[in-house]
N, C-alpha and C positions, 0 to 999 in steps of 0.2 A: 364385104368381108375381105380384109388383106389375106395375105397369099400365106402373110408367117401363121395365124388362123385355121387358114386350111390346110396346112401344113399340119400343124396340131392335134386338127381335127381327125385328118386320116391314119395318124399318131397312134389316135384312141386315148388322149390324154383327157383328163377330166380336169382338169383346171381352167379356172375364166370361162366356161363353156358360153356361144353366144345363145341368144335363145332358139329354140328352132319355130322352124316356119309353123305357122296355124292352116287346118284345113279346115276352120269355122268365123264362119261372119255371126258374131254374135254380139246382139243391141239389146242395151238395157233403154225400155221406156219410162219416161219419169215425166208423170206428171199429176195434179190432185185427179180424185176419182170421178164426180160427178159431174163435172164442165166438162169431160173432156170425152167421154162416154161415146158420140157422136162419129167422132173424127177416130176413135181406137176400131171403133165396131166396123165401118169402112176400109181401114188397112187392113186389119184382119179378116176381110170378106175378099177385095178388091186389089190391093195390094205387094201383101205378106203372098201368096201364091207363085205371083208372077218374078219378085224377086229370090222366093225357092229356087224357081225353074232357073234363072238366069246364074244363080250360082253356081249351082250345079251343073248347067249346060255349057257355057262357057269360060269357067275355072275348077270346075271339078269339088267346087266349098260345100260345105254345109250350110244353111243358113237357119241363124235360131234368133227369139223374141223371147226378152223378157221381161213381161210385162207383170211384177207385183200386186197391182190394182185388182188383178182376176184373181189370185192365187195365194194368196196369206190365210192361213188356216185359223180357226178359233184359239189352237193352241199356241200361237205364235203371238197373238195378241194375249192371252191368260199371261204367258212367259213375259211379256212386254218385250219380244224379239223383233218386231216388225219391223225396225229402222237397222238394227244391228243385220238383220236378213237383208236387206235391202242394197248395204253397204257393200256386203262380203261378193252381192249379184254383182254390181259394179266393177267392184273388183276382178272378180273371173271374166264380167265383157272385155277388161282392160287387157287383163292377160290374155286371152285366147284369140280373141277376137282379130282376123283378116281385114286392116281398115275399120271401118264404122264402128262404134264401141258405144257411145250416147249419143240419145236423141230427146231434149225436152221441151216442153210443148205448157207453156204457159199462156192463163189467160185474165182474171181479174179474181182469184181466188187463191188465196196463201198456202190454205187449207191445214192439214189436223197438226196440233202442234204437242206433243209429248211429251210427257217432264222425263230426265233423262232416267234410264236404268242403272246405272250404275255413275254414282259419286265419289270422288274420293272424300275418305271418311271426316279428313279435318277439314275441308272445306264446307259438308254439311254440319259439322259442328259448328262454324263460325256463322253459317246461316242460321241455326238452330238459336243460335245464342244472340242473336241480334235481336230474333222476333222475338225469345225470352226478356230480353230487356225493354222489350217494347210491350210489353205485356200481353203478348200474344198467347195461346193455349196449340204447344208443338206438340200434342200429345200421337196427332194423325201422323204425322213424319214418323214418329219413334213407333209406331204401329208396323206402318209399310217397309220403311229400310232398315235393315238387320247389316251388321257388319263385321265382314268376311276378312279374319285377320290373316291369311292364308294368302292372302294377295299384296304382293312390295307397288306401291305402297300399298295400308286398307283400303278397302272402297266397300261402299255401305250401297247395297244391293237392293232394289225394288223389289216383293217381294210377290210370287205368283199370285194371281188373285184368287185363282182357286183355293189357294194354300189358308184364306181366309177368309174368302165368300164363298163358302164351297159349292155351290151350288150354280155358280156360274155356268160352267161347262154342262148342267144336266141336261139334255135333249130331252132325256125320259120325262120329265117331268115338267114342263114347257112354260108355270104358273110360278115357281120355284125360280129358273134360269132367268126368267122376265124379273123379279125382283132383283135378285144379284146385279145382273147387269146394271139396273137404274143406279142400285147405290154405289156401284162401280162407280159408272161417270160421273154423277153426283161426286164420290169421294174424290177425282180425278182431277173435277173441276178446283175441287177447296184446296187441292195440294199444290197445285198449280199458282194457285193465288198468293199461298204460303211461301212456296218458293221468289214467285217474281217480286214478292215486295222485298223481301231479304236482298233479291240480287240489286234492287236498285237502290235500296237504304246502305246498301256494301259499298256498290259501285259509287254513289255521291260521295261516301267519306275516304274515297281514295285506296277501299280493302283489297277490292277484285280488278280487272281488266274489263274494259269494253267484252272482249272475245268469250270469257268466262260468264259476263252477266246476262249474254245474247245468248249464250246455249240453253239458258232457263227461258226465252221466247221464238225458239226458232222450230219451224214446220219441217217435216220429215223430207218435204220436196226440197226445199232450201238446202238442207244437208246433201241430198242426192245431185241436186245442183254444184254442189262446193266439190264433192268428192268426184264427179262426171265432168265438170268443167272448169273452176276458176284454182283447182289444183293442178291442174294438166297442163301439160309444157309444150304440146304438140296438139292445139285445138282444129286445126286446120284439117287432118288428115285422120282426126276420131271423131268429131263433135258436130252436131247439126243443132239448131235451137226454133222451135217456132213460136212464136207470140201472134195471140188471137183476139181481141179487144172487141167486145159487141156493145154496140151504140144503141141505147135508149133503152134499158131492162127495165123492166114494170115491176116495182122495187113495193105495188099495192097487194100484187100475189106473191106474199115473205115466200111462202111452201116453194114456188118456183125458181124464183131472186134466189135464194139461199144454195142450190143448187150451181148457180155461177157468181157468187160473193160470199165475203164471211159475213155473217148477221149476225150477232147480239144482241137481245131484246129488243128486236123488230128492225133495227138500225145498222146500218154499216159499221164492221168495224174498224174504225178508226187507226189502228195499233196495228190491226194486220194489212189492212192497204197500204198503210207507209211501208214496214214491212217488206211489201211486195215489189210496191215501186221501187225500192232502193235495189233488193235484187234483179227485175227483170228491165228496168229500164237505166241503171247504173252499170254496177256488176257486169253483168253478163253480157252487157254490148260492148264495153270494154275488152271484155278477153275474148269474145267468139269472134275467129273470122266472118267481114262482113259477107262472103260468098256462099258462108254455111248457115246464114239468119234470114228467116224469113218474116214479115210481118204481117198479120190478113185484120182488116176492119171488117164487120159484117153488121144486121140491123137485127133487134131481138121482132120477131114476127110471130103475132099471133098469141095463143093461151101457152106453146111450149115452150116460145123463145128463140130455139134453134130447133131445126128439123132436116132429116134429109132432101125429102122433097123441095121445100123452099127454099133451102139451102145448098143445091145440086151444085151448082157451080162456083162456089166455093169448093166444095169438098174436091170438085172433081180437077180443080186448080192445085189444092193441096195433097193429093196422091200423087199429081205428075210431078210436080216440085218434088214429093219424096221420094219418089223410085228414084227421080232423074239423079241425085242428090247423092241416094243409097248407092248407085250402080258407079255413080264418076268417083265416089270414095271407094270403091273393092276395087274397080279399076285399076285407080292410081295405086293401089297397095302391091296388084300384082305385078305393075309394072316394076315395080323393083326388084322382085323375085329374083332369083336366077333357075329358068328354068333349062339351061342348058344342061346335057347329060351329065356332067360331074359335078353341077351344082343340084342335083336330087339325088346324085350319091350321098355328096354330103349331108344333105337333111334325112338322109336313112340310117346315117353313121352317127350322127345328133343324137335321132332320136332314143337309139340304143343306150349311149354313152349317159343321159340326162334319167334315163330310167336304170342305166346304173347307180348315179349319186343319189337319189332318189331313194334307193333300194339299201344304202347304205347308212343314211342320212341318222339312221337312228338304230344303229347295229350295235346289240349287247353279246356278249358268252362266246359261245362257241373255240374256246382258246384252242383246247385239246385239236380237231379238227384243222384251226387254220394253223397249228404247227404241223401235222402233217402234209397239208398241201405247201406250204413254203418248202419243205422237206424235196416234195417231188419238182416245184421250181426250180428248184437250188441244184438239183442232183442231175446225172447224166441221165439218167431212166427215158427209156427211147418208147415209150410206150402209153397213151392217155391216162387220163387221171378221169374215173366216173362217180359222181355223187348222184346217191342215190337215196330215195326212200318216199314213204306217200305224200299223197295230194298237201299240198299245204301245212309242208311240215320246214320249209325252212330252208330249198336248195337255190330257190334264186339269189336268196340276201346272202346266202353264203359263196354264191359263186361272183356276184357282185364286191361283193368285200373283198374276195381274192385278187378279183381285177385292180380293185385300190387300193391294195396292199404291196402287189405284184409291181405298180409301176412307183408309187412312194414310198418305199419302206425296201423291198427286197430286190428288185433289182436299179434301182435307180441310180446307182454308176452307168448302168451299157445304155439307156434309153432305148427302153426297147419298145419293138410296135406291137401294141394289144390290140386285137381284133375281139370286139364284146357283140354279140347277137342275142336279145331275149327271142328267141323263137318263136312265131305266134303271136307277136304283138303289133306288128306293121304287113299291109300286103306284101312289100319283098323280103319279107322274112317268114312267111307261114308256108310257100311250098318251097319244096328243095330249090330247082332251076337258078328262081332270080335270087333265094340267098344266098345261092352257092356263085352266081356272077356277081353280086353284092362283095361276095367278102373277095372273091378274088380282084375286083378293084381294086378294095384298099391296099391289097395287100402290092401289086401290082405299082400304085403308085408311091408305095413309101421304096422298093427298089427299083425303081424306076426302068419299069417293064411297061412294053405297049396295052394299053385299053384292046388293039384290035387283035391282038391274038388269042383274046377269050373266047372259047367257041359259044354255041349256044345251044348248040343239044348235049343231053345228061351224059351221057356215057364218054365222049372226050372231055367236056368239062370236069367230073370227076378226076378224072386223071388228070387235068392241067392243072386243078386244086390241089393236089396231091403231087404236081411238080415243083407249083410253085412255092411250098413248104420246105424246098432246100436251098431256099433262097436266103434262107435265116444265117445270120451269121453273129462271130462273138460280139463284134462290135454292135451290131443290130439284132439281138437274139425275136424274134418271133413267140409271141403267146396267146393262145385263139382260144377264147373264154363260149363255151355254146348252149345257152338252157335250154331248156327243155326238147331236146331233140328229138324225144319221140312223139312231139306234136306235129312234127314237120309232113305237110302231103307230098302228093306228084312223085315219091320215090319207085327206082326204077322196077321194084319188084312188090310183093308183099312185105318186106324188112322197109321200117323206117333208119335204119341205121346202119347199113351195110356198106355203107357209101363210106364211111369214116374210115381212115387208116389208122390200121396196129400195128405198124414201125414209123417212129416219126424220124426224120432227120436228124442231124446235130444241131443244135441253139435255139430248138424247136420244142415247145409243148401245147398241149391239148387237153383244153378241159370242158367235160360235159358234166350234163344234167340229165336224169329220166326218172320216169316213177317207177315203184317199185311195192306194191301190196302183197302181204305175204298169204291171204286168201284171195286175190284177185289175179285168176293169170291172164284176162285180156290188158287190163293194166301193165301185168309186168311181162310181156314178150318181149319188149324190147330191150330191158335189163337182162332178161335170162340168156339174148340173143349178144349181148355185148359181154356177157360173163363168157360166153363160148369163144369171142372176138379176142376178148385181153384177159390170157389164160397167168396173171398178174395179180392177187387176192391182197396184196399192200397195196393196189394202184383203184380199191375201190370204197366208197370213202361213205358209211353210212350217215342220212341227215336223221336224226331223230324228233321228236315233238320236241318242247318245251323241257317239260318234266318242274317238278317244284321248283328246284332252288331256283335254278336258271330264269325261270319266271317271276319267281321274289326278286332280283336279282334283277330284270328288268324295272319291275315297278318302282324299284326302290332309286 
């Protein structure tokens, strides 16, 4: 992070923001369900514990597993969400994730391949219309996808299954849910077949693309694969891959064979091994660093094939490769970090400021109100500004909005320094001490005032907080935005809020947040305690619910 950045950053400016640091290592596993059974149920015994311990012990991370295979509900499969679920996990390991992000683990099986949920609508029309002239009977198509004009472009939507086997989902009735289901796959299988011939009678006269006609044959790991690895630009430093090959499966017990191969009426199939091979022995070695690819041979043994016992050392080869693997990727992550003291200012200042945009990101109404608080911006008034009113009625987004108001719109001649705190949301911001050395940082380093002369106990700090607010000047006016302050602990007495000052400087404002229920007075002490503070009845500012229009008004 350059200096103009953190410069920015201690600002309180909300532009460009970079992203802030993760305190979670979190890994999507992706692999088919039945091969791989073996080697999931051993990290998760054997494994997944020890590297809990080790993040937490020596980086202070979280560490989470997300593994699909255990965890898709019947309704996600009724909705046909399982792939779209799948993706969005991906996605959040990409985002959140400390280092390690994907890990998959292939072996000689494609596995389940889905026709897709959602089409765009002229595209199934030109498929529709092929197998029409082919003298096909599309009448199953036009059963299942209904189309959703509401959507730029349309897309014609797979349609619940319950919505039309109803009886899918019944548990009560176990004889009921067994038929559905069959005709389910059953109808699963014939749509599938409908689609693929379209895509390839399309694809040969030059209608569709390769990439278009492969999304009507490609397996949900495949996707998970494209979207975890051969889309990623930085495979080195997120990405591990393991490939597992077992030599001689007894392809006479289909029931067993079928569990590590795709079978087709009794036989291999064909379509999904090439398939595979082009993914895991093409693809994927191409774009994964070769330090993060492992490869294991092993011998099918016995009536199960694979087992733990016969297969001990393997297994116990392939957990030290994975921790080893896991622990040098969070490593190398944190090595980059900056944990020196003013780079975990900054990732406190981050995280504030990104929960501001956040907070804003989708802000309707409230006019009436943010002309008043621009009012008290704008104005000499030496004295807080308190919004107030119940639980979840509306005072974060609106003191958010203030803040990105305050620095784009109303004062954005003086460049001024915004200090934003959600109170309550990070540990140095939920008891007084370290918010109040938090924000006297920043404030400290935008006028470039020493770090060491913040004390550390409450009662001078207070006061050096309260000196250093006459530090604001025209040129660099000062504005310290603070929710929910009567969440705040550690205060020095039974008042959460007594610490605050009711005279502020010149170029200087302050703005809070507290609750306030007008039958709840443990709730509102501390509003009734800051009415007695700032004896100012223009300077408090009430949030109210929704209310109708305001509400139409959003939705509209």
């Amino acid at each position: 992070m350059d200096d103009r950045v953190i410069d920015s950053i201690f600002a309180g400016s909300l532009d460009n923001l970079p992203p802030v640091s993760s305190k979670i290592v979190r890994i999507f596993t992706s692999s088919t369900f039945t091969d791989t059974t073996m080697e999931r149920n051993t990290l998760m015994a054997q494994c997944y514990p020890k590297l809990k311990d080790f993040c937490r012990e020596k980086h202070g991370l979280e560490f989470q597993v997300v593994d699909m295979r255990w965890g898709v509900r019947d309704e996600a499969t009724d909705d046909h969400m399982t792939t779209e679920l799948c993706m969005k996990e991906i996605e959040n390991c990409q985002r959140l994730s400390m280092g390690p992000n994907f890990v998959v683990f292939l072996g000689q099986k494609y596995g389940y391949r889905p026709i897709p949920t959602y089409i765009v609508s002229s595209e199934l029309q030109l498929f529709r219309d092929n197998l029409a002239d082919n003298g096909v009977d599309v009448s199953l198509l036009d059963t299942w996808y209904r189309k959703d004009t509401n959507a730029v472009p349309p897309v014609s939507v797979l349609q619940p299954i319950s919505s039309i086997l109803i009886n899918f989902n019944n548990k009560r009735v176990p004889k009921l849910q067994q038929h559905d289901q069959a005709v389910w796959w059953d109808t699963l299988t014939r749509m599938q077949k409908l689609l693929r011939k379209a895509a390839l009678n399309l694809y040969g006269a030059g209608k569709i693309d390769k990439e278009i006609k492969h999304n009507y044959f490609m397996s949900v790991t495949e996707r998970e694969v494209i979207n975890g690895i051969l889309n990623v630009s930085n495979t080195k430093n997120h990405c591990l891959a393991y490939v597992r090959h077992i030599n001689n499966i007894n392809l006479q017990n289909v029931k067993k064979a079928s569990l590590f191969l795709d079978i087709i009426n009794r036989q291999i199939d064909a379509e999904a091994s090439r398939l595979l091979a082009d993914l895991r022995d093409e693809r994927l070695t191409s774009k994964i660093e070769t330090t993060n690819y492992q490869r294991y041979v092993v011998e099918w043994i016995g009536r199960e094939g694979l087992d733990p016992d016969t297969h001990g050392e393997y297994l116990q080869n392939f957990i030290t490769h994975f921790y080893k693997n896991i622990t040098k990727l969070v490593d190398r992550a944190m090595r980059k970090e900056d944990s020196s003291a003013q780079g975990q200012i900054v990732t406190e200042i981050l995280q504030h400021l990104h929960a501001c945009n956040n907070s804003v990101r989708v802000f309707y109404g409230r006019e009436e109100s943010l002309v008043r608080i621009k009012e008290y911006i704008m104005n000499e008034c030496d004295k807080p500004l308190v919004f107030y009113g119940a639980g979840g009625c509306g005072k974060t987004s609106l003191l958010a909005k203030s803040a990105a108001l305050t620095q784009a719109e109303w004062l954005k001649n003086s460049k001024p320094l915004c200090v934003v705190r959600f109170l309550g949301t990070t540990p140095d911001s939920s008891a007084l001490t370290p918010a109040l050395v938090s924000i006297c940082h920043q404030i400290s380093y935008n006028y470039m005032l020493p770090f060491e002369d913040i004390p550390d106990d409450l009662v001078p700090l207070t006061a050096y907080f309260k000196h250093l607010l006459t530090s604001a000047s025209k040129e660099q006016p000062l504005i310290v935005f603070l929710d929910s302050v009567d969440q705040l602990t550690g205060t020095q007495d039974a008042s959460k809020v007594s610490w605050l000052p009711t005279r502020l400087p010149p170029n200087c404002k302050l703005v809070v947040s507290c609750a306030a229920e007008e039958d709840n007075a443990d709730v509102s002490r501390e509003y009734h305690l800051l009415r007695r503070m700032i004896e100012a009845e223009e300077n408090f500012v009430e949030v109210t619910s929704l209310g109708e229009d305001l509400a139409m008004q959003v939705i509209r």
